[in-house]
mmCIF file of the C-alpha atoms, coordinates in Angstrom:
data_MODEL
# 
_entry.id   MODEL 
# 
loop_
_atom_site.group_PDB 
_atom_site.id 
_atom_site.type_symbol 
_atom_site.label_atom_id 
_atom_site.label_alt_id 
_atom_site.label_comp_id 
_atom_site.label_asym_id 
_atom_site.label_entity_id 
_atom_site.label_seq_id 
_atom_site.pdbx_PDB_ins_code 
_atom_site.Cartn_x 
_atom_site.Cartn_y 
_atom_site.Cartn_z 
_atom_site.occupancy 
_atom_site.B_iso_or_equiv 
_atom_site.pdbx_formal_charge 
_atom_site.auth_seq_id 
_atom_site.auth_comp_id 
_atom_site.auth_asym_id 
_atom_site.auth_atom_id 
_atom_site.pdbx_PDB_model_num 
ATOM 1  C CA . UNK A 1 1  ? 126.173 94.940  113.496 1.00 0.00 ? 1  UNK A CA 1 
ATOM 2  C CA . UNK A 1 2  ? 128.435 97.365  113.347 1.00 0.00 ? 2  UNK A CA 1 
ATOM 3  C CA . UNK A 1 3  ? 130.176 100.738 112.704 1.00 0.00 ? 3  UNK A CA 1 
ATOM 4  C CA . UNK A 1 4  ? 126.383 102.506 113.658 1.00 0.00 ? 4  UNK A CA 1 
ATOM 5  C CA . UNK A 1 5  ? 125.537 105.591 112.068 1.00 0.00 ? 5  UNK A CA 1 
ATOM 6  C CA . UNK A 1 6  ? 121.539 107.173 113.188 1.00 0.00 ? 6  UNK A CA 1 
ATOM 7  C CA . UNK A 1 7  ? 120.379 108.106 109.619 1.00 0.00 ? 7  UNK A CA 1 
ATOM 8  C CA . UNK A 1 8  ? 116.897 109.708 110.818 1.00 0.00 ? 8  UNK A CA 1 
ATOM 9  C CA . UNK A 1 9  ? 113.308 108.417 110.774 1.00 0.00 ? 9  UNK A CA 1 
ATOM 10 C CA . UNK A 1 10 ? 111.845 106.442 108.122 1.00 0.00 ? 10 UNK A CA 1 
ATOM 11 C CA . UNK A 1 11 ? 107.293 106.131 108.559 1.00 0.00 ? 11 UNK A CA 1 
ATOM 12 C CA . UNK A 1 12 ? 107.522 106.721 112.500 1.00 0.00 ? 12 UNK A CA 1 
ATOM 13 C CA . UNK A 1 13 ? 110.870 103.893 112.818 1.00 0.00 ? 13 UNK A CA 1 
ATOM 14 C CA . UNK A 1 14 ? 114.756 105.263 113.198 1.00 0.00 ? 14 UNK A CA 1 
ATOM 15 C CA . UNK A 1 15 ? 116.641 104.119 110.726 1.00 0.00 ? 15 UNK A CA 1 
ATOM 16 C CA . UNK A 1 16 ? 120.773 103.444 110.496 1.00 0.00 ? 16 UNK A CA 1 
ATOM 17 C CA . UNK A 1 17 ? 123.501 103.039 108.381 1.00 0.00 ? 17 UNK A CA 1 
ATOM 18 C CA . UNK A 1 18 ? 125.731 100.007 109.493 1.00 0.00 ? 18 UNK A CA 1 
ATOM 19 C CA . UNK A 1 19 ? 127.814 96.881  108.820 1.00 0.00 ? 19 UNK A CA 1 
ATOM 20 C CA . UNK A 1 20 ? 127.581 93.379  109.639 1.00 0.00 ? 20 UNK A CA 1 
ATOM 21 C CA . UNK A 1 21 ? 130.232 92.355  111.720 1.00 0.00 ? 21 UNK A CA 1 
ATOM 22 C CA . UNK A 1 22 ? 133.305 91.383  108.974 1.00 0.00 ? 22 UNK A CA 1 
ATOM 23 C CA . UNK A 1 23 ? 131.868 92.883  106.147 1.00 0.00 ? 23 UNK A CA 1 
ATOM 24 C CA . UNK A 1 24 ? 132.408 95.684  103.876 1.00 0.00 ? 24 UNK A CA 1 
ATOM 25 C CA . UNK A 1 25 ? 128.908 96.592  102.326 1.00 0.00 ? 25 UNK A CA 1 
ATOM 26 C CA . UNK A 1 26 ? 127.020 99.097  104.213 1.00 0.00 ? 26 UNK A CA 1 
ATOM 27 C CA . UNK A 1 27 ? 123.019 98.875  104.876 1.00 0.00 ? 27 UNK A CA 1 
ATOM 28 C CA . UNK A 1 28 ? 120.375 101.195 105.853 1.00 0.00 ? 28 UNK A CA 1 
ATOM 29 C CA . UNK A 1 29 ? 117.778 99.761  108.022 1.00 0.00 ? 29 UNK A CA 1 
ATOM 30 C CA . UNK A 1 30 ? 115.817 99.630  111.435 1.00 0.00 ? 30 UNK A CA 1 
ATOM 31 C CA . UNK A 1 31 ? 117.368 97.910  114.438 1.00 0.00 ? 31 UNK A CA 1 
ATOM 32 C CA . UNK A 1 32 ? 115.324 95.422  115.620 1.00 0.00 ? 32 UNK A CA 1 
ATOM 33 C CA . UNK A 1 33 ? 115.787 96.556  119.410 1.00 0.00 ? 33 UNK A CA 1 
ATOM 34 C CA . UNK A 1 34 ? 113.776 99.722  118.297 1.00 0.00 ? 34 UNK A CA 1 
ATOM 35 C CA . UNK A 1 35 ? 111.062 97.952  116.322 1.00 0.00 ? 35 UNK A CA 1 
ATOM 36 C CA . UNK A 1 36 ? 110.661 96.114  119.324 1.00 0.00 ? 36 UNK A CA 1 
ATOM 37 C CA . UNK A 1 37 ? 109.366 98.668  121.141 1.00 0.00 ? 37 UNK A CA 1 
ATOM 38 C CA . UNK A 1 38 ? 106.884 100.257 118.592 1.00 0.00 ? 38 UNK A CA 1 
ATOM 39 C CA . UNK A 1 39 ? 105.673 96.682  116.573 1.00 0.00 ? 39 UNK A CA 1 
ATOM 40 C CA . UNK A 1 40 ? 106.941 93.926  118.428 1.00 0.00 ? 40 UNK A CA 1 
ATOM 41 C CA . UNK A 1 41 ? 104.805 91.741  115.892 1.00 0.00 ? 41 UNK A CA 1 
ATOM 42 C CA . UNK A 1 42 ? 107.605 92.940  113.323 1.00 0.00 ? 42 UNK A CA 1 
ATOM 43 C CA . UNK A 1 43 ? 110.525 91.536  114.867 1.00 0.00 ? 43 UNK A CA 1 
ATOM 44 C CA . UNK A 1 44 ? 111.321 87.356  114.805 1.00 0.00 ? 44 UNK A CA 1 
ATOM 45 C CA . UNK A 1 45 ? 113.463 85.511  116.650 1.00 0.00 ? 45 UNK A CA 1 
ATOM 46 C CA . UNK A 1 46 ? 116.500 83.981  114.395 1.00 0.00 ? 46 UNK A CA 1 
ATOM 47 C CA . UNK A 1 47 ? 119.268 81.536  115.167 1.00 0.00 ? 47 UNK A CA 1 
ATOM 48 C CA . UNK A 1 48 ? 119.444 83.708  118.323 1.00 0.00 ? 48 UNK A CA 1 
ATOM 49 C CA . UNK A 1 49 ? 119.254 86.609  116.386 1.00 0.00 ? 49 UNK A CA 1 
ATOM 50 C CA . UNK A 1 50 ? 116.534 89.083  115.742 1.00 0.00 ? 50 UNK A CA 1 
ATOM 51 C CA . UNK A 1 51 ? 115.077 89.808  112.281 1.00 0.00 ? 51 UNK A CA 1 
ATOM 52 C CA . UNK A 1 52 ? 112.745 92.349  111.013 1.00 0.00 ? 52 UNK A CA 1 
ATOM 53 C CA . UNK A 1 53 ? 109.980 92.045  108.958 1.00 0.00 ? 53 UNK A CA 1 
ATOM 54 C CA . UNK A 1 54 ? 110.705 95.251  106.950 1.00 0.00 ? 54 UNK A CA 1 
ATOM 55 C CA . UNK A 1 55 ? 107.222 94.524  104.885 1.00 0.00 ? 55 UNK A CA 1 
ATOM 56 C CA . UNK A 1 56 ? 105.863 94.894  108.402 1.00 0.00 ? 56 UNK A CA 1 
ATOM 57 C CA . UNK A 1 57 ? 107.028 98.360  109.260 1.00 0.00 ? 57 UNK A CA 1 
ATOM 58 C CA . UNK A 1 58 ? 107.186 100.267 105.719 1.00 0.00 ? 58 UNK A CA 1 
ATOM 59 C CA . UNK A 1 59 ? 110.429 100.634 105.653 1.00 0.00 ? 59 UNK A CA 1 
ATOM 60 C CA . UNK A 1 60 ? 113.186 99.001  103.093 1.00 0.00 ? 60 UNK A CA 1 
ATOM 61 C CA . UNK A 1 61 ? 116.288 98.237  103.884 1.00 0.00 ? 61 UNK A CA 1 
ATOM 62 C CA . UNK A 1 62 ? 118.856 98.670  101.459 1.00 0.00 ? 62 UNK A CA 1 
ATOM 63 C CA . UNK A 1 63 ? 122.263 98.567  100.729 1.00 0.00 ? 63 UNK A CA 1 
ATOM 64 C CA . UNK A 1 64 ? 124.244 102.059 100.322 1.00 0.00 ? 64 UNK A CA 1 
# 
């Protein structure tokens, strides 16, 4: 990810605006480094990449 903006707090998890590296749409969403530390349960391991179950934490992630 990149291009990190902190958006606030979504139920209890902080939420950002970003970019996947080399593209142009713009999400809003939890980092998985956070969720981590509140519902590890929530977070899955990837391709070497972590993934959050959004379900999980009650929070969507969208696109802006």
């Amino acid at each position: 990810k990149e291009n990190v903006i902190p958006m606030g707090r979504e139920n209890g998890q902080r939420v950002y605006q970003f970019q996947y590296k080399g593209q142009p749409q713009k999400h809003i969403g939890a980092m998985a480094q956070d969720v981590l530390k509140t519902n590890p349960e929530a977070v899955k391991e990837m391709d070497g990449f972590y993934a959050v179950d959004y379900d999980a934490i009650g929070v969507r992630m969208r696109e802006v």
